[in-house]
C-alpha positions in Angstrom: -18.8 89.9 58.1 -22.4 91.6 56.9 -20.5 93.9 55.1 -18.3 91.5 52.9 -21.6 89.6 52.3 -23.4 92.7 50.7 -20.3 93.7 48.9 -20.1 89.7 47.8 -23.8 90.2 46.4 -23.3 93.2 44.6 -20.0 92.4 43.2 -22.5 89.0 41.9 -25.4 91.2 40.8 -23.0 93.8 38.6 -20.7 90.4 37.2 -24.2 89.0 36.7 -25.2 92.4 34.6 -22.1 92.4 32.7 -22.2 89.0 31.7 -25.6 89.2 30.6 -25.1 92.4 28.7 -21.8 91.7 27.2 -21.2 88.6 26.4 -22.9 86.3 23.5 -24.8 83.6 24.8 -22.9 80.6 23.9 -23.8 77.7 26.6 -20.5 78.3 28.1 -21.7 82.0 29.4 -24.9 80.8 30.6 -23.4 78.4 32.9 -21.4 81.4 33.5 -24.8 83.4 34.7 -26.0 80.3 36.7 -23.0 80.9 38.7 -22.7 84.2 39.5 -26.6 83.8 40.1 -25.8 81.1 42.6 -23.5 83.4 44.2 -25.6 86.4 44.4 -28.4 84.0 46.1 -26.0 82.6 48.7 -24.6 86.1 50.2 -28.7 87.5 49.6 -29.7 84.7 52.0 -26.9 84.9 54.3 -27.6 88.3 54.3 -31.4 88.0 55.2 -30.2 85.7 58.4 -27.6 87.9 59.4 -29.7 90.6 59.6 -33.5 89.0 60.5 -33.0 86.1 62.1 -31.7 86.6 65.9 -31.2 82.8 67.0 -27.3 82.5 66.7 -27.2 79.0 66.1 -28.5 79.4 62.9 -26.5 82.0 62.0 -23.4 80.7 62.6 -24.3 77.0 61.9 -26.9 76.0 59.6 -25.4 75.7 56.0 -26.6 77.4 52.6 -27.2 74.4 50.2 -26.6 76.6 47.2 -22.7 76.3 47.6 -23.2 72.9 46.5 -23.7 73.7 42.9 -20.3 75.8 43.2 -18.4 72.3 42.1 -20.3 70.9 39.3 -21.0 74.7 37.6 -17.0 75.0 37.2 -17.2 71.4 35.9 -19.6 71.8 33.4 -18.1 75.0 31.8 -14.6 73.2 31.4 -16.5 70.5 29.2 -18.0 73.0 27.6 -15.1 74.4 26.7 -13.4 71.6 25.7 -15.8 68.9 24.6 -16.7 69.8 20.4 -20.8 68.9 21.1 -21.4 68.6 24.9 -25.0 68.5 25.5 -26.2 70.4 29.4 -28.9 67.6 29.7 -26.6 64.7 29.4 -25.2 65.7 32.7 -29.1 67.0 34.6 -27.9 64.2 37.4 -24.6 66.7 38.6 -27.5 69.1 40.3 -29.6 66.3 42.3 -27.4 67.2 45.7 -28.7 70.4 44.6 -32.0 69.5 44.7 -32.1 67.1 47.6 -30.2 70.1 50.0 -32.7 72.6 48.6 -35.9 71.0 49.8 -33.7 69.6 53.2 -33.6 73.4 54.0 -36.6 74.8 52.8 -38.5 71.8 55.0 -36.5 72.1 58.1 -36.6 75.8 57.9 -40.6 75.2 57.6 -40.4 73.1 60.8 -38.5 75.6 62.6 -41.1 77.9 61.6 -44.1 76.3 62.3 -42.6 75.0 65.9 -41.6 78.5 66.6 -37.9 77.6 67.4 -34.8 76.1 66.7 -34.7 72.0 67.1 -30.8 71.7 67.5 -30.9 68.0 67.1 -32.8 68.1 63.7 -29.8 71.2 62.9 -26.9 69.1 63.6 -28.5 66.2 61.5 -28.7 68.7 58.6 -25.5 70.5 59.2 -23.5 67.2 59.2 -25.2 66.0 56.2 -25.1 68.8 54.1 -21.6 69.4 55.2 -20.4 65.9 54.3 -21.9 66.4 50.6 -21.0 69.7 49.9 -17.4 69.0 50.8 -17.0 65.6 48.6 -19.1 67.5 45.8 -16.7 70.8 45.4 -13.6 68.9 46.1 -14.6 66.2 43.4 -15.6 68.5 40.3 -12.8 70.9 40.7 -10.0 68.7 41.0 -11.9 66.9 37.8 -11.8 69.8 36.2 -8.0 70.9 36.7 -7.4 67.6 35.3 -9.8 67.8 32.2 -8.4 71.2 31.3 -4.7 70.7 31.5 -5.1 67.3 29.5 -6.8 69.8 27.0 -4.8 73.0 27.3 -3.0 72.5 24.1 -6.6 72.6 22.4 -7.8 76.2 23.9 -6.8 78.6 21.7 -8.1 81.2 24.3 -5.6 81.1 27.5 -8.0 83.5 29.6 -10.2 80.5 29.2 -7.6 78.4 30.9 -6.5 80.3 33.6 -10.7 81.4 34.6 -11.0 77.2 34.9 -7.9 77.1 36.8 -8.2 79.6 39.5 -12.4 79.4 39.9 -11.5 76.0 40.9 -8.7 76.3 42.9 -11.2 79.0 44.8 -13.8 76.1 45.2 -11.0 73.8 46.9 -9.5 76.7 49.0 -13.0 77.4 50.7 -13.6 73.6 51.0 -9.6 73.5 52.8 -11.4 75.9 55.2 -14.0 73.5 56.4 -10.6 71.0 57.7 -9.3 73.7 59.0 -12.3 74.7 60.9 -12.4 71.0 61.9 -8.8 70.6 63.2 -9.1 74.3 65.4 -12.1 73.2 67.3 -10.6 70.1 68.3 -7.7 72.3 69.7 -9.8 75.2 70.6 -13.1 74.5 71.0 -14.1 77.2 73.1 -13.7 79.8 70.3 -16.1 78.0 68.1 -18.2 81.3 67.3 -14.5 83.2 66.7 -13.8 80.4 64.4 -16.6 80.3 62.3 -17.0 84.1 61.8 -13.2 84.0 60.6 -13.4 81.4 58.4 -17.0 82.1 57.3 -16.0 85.5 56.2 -12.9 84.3 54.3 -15.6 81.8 52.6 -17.4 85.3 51.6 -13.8 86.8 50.2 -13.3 83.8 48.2 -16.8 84.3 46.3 -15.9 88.2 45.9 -12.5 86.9 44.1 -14.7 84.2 41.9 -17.0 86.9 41.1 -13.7 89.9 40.0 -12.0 86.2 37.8 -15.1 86.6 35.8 -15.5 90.3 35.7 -11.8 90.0 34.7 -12.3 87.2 32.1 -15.2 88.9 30.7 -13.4 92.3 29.6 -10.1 90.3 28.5 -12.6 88.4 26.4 -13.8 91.3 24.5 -10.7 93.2 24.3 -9.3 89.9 22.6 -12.3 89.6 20.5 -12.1 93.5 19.2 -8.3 92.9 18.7 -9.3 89.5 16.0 -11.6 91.5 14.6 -9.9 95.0 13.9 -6.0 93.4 13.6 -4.6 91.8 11.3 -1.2 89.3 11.7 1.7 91.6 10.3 5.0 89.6 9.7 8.0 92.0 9.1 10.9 89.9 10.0 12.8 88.8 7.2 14.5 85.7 9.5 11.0 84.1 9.2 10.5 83.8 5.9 11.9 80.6 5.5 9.8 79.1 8.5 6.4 81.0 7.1 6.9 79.1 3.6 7.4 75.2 5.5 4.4 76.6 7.4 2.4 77.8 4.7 3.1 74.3 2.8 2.5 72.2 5.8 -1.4 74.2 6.5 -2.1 73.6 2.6 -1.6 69.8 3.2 -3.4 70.0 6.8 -6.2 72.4 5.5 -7.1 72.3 2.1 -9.5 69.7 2.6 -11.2 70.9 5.6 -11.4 74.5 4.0 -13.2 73.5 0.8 -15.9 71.8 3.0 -16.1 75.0 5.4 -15.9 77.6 2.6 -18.9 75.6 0.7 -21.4 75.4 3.6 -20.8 79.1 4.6 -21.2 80.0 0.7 -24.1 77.3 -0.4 -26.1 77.0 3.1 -25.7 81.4 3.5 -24.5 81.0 7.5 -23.1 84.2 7.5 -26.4 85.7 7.4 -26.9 84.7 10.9 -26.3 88.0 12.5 -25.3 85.9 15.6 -22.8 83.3 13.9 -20.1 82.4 16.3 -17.2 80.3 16.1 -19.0 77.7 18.4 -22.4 77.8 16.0 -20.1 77.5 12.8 -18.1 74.8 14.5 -21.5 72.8 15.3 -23.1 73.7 12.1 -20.4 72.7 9.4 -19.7 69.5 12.2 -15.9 71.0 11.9 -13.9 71.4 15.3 -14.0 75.3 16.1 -9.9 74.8 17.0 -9.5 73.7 13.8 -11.4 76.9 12.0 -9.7 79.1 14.1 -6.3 77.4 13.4 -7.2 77.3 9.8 -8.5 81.0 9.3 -5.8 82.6 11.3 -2.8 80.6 10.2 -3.9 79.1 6.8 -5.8 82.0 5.3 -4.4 84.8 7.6 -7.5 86.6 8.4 -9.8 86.3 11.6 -13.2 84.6 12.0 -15.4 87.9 12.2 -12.9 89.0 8.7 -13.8 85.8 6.8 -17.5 86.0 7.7 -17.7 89.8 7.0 -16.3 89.2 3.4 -18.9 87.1 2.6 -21.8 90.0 3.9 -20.2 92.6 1.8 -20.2 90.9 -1.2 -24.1 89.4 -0.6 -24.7 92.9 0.1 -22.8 94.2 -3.1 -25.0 91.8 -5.1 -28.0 93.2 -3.3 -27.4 96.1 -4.3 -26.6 95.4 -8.0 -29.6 93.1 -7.9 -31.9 96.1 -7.0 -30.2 98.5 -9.5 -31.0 96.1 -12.3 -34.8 95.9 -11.2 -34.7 99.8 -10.9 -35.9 99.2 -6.9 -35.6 101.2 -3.9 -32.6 100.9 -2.0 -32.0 100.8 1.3 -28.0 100.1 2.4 -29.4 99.1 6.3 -31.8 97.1 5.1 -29.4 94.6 2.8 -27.1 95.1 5.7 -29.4 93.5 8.0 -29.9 91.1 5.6 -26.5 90.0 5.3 -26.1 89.2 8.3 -24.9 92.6 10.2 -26.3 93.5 13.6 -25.4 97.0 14.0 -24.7 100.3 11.2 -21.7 101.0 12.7 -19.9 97.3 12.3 -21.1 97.4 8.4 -19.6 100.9 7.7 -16.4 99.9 9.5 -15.7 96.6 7.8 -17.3 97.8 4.7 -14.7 100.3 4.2 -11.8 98.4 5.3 -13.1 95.7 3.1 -13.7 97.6 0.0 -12.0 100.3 0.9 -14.9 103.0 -0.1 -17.8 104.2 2.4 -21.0 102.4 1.3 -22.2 105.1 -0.3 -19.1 106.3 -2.6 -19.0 102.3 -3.4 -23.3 103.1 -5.2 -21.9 106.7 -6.5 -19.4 104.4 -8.5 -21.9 101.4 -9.2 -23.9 103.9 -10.8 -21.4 105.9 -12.9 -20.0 102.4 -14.4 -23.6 101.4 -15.3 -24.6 105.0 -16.7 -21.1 104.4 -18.8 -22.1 101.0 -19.6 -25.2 101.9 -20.7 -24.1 104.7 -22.9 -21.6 102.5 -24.6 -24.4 99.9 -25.2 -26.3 102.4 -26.8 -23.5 103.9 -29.4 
């Protein structure tokens, strides 16, 4: 079992990393990082007792209070993920079990501590109380959240979204089943209590090794969908469509055309593609449009992916900063107005730059310049 519990904290730590790393931080990934953080604490402190503490009651009995924050993590993420402005701090009162388990097993470990053994009475109080909540809690906020997210799956455009929800929960429900069916054995067999709680304790430890490998596993399909809307375009070749893409583009004008005149002026007036950390989630919240409908509307209505449409608007701020700088006879620096419009890296400008324009920044100034030196000369006949 001491060996699925260190492989169940590292697995945490390097899904921890990854997450941290890789991913942007929309609220929905932090929640994300509290989890796997939650997880990584739980197998550290099992750990510890496996290995430090030689009393066996409370190693095989007393209970971790951080699995109670399992529950209401999962439930939070699906609002998150389907609620257009959920706010974290309209919900603080999920994690007061948290809280009020915390400092029940901080203080009675302190007792056990300072009284320089194990009062089993004062255990059993804990372990039945702590039990009792931790079971209603994670069997509450998962179910919830199954519900909340197939009542909405026709509104995430991401299915890896869906199916993360789905089976994290269904984790949290299977390793609350195991506490029943702990329950029902020891009324049978009660003599193999300490067989029965090492077996089921360990498939507990599986079961946050799986949560940790869906998010791993939702993480790289996430950014592999992500490279794909930003490097592919939608290519229709089939001529049996045609008819259906006309209706389709007729029925998005009438849908769209008022939504897209609102979106395309804020990104244009208010600049928010500088933001070298836009996101569909920070647009969505900042133009007060739902981010299903933007991506519905730039992928179906305008043909052309979010990171496309908010790329076309850097090049050309960037074009004009150049031009800008040629008029004024300044220096110029193509990272520099990069930055400035709104590109994080050299590499992502260069890339959409010339599949934008279709010329390497560079040959586009060569040109600039030869069309002004003509200009100029013409001016001057």
């Amino acid at each position: 079992m001491q060996y699925i519990v260190i492989i169940g904290a590292f697995q945490a730590l390097v899904a921890l990393w990854l997450l941290i790393v890789k991913e942007k931080k929309a609220l929905s990934n932090y929640l994300f990082i509290f989890l796997l953080s939650a997880i990584a604490v739980h197998l550290t402190i099992k750990f510890i007792i496996f290995r430090f503490i030689p009393d066996e009651s409370i190693r095989q009995q007393m209970n971790t209070f951080i699995s109670v924050c399992y529950g209401p993590l999962i439930y939070l993420y699906t609002l998150s993920k389907t609620k257009k402005e959920f706010l974290l701090h309209q919900k603080w009162f999920i994690f007061i079990p948290l809280f009020v388990l915390m400092i029940a097993y901080f203080t009675i470990s302190c007792v056990f501590i300072i009284l320089g053994k194990v009062n089993h009475q004062l255990l059993d109080a804990y372990n039945s109380f702590s039990l009792a909540l931790i079971f209603i809690i994670n069997l509450y906020y998962p179910i919830k959240s199954i519900l909340i997210i197939r009542k909405s799956s026709l509104l995430i455009a991401d299915k890896s979204e869906y199916d993360v929800i789905i089976r994290i929960s269904a984790c949290i429900l299977v390793m609350e089943s195991l506490v029943v069916i702990s329950k029902t054995l020891l009324q049978f067999y009660p003599e193999s209590i300490e067989t029965v709680n090492i077996i089921l304790r360990s498939v507990s430890y599986f079961i946050l090794l799986i949560i940790c490998l869906l998010i791993i596993r939702k993480n790289f399909s996430s950014g592999l969908e992500n490279a794909n809307e930003n490097d592919i375009q939608l290519e229709i070749s089939n001529d049996s469509h045609e008819k259906e893409i006309l209706i389709n583009t007729v029925d998005y004008e009438r849908k769209f055309k008022n939504i897209w005149i609102k979106l395309d002026d804020l990104v244009g007036t208010k600049q928010l593609f500088r933001d070298c950390d836009l996101t569909l989630d920070q647009l969505a919240l900042k133009t007060e449009i739902n981010k299903y409908q933007i991506s519905e509307m730039l992928n179906n209505y305008k043909n052309k992916p979010f990171y496309r449409y908010i790329n076309e608007y850097r090049i050309e701020y960037f074009k004009n900063s150049v031009e800008l700088a040629i008029e004024k006879n300044e220096n110029i620096n193509f990272l520099s107005f990069a930055y400035d419009a709104g590109f994080k890296s050299k590499s992502s400008f260069n890339r959409y730059f010339k599949e934008i324009i279709g010329k390497t920044p560079s040959e586009y100034y060569k040109d600039l310049l030869q069309k002004n030196s003509l200009q100029l000369a013409i001016d001057q006949v």
